[in-house]
N, C-alpha and C positions, 0 to 999 in steps of 0.2 A: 759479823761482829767479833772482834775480838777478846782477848780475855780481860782485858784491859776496859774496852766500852761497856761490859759485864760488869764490873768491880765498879766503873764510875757510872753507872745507871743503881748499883746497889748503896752505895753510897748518897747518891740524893733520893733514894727512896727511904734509908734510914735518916736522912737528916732530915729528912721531912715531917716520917713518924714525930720524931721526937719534936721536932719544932710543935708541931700539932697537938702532942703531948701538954707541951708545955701551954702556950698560948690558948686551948682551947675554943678554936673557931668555933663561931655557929652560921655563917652564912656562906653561901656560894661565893660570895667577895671577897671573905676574910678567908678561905679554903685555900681560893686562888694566890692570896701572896706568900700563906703560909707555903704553898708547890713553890712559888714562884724563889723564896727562901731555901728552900731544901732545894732545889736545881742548881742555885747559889752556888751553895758550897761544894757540890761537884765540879764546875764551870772553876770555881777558882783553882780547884785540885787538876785537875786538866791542863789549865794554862802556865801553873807551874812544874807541871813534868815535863809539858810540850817547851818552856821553855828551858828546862835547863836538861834536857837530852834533846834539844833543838831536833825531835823527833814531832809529826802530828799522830797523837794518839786517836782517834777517828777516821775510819775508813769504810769507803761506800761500798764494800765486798762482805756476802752475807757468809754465814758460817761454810755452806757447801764450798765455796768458792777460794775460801781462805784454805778448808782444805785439801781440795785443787790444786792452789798454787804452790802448798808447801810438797807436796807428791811430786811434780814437774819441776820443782826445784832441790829435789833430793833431801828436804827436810825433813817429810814424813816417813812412819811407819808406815807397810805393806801388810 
């Protein structure tokens, strides 16, 4: 996971709080749109980075592995 899927995993976990904050759900249905909101607005932040650094910010390589590949590719510290 990069730093990046970290910052937008903490971002729909904050926009979630607060949606929930606000709206004050009480049932497991009204929980779920309130997550399904706060996912929202990660999802939209994502798609406008992904598109305008025509980069994909999500990648199926876990921390260990990320940094693996920056070591073998001389980006890492030793």
């Amino acid at each position: 996971m990069t730093n990046l899927e970290l910052v937008l995993n903490m971002l729909a976990e904050a926009s979630t709080t607060e949606i929930s904050k606000d709206k004050k759900p009480r049932t497991f249905i009204e929980n779920k749109k309130v997550a399904q909101k706060g996912g929202n607005v990660a999802k939209a932040a994502r798609l406008q980075l992904e598109n305008t650094t025509g980069k994909k910010v999500v990648t199926n390589l876990n921390a260990k592995q990320l940094s693996t590949n920056k070591l073998e590719n001389g980006n890492g510290e030793k």
